[in-house]
N, C-alpha and C positions, 0 to 999 in steps of 0.2 A: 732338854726342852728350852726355846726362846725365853728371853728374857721379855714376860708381854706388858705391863704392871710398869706404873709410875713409879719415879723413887719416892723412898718414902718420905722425904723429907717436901714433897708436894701437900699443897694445900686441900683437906678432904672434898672441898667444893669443885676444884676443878682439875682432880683425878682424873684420869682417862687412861686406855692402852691403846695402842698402835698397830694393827694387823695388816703388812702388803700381801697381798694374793695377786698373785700374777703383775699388773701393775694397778690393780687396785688396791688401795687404801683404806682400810674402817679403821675408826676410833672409836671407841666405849666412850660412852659419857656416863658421867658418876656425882651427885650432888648429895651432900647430905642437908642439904633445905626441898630434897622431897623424900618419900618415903622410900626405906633401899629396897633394892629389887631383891627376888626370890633369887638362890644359887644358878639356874636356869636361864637366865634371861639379863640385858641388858636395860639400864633407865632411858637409854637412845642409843644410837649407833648414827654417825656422822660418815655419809659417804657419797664422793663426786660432787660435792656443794650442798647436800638434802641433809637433814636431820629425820631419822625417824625414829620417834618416840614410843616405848612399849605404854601398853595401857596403863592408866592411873586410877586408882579410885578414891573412895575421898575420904583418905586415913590423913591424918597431923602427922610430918614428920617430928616432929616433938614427941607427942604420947606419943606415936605407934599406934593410936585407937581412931576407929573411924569418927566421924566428928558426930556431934548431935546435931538434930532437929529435922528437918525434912531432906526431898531428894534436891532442892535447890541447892537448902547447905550444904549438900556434899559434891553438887556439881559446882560449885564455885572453890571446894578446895580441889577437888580435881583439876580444873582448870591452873588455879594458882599451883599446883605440881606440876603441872605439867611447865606453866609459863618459867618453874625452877630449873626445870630440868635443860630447855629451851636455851634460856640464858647460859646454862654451863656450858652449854653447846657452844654457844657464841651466837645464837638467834635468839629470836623472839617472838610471842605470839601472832604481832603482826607480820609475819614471816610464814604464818602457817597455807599450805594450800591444799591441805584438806584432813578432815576432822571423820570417824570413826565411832560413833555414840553406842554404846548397848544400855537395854532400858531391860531392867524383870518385869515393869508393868507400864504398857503403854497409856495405862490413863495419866502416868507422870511425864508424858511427853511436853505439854504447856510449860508445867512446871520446868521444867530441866532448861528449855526453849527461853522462856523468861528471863534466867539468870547465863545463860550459855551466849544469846546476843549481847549481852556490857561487856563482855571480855573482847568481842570481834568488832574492829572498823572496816569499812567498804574498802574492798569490793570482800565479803564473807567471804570463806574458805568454805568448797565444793564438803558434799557431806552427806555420809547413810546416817542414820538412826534404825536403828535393827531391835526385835525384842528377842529376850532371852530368856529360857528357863532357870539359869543361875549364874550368879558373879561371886569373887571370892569375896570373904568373909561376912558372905548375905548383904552384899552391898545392893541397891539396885541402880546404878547408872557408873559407869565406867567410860572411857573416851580415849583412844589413842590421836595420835596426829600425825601430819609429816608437813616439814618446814622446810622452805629453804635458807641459805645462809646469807648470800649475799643479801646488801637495800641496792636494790634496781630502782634507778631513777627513770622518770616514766617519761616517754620517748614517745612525739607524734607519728603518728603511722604514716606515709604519703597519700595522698590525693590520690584514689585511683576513678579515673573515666567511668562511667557507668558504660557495663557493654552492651551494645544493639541485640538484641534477640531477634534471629531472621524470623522472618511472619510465612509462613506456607500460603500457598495461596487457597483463596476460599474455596476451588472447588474438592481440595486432599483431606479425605477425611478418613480418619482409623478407624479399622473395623473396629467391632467390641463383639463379645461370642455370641451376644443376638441377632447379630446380623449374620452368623456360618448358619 
């Protein structure tokens, strides 16, 4: 079997392994400033410039226990996992172009909406919010994302002409099926 796995003498935060398939490339992304992932699945996966981020919920990488108080507190430590996981990447939330929400109950859609806009500057990241009948560990809002890596410095578009739209002449006119 390949050798896939960091040496060990790598920092736990910016662990990662290296997979070429054909001539593409993924790297694991691995941070112990969010919560570790299940044996199944990776905290992101870095490939072709994108980060994509598996879903977070909103347990404290510390305790390992989801956080108290409402669905906002736990969409704001999700968010902050995820923004962890982001950076081991080598991006960051402002990087994100699009976000992935699941809610158990949409009456905490506000809620979530509230504390989920402070994390994002314009232009937001494109975005479902979906309801679900269950999240792990009875959590109710969960959020994956995908980023990209590089800062794109923002570039004016050209000038384009506005183009003439030919006019038909007044006497052409389209049937409609009232008229067969």
């Amino acid at each position: 079997m390949p050798d896939r796995g960091p040496s060990a003498s790598m920092n736990p935060t910016q662990a990662s392994s290296a997979i070429v398939r054909g001539d593409v490339m993924r790297r694991a992304v691995s941070t112990d400033r969010a919560p570790p992932p299940l044996p199944f699945f990776s905290q992101g996966i870095v490939c072709q410039g994108m980060v994509y981020c598996s879903g977070q919920i909103g347990m404290s990488p510390i305790t390992k226990r989801m956080v108290d108080g409402g669905v906002g507190d736990r969409t704001a430590q999700v968010l902050n996992n995820l923004s962890e996981v982001l950076e081991a990447a080598g991006s960051s939330l402002r990087n994100v172009v699009e976000c992935n929400v699941f809610l158990t109950d949409m009456t905490n859609f506000a809620a979530m909406n509230r504390v989920y806009d402070t994390f994002f500057e314009e232009p937001k990241p494109s975005r479902t919010c979906v309801a679900v009948s269950e999240l792990p560990m009875q959590t109710d809002v969960e959020i994956k994302c995908i980023a990209h890596l590089a800062v794109e410095e923002p570039r004016e578009e050209p000038r384009k002409e506005p183009r003439e739209i030919p006019q038909l002449p007044s006497s052409a006119r389209i049937p409609f099926v009232g008229d067969l």
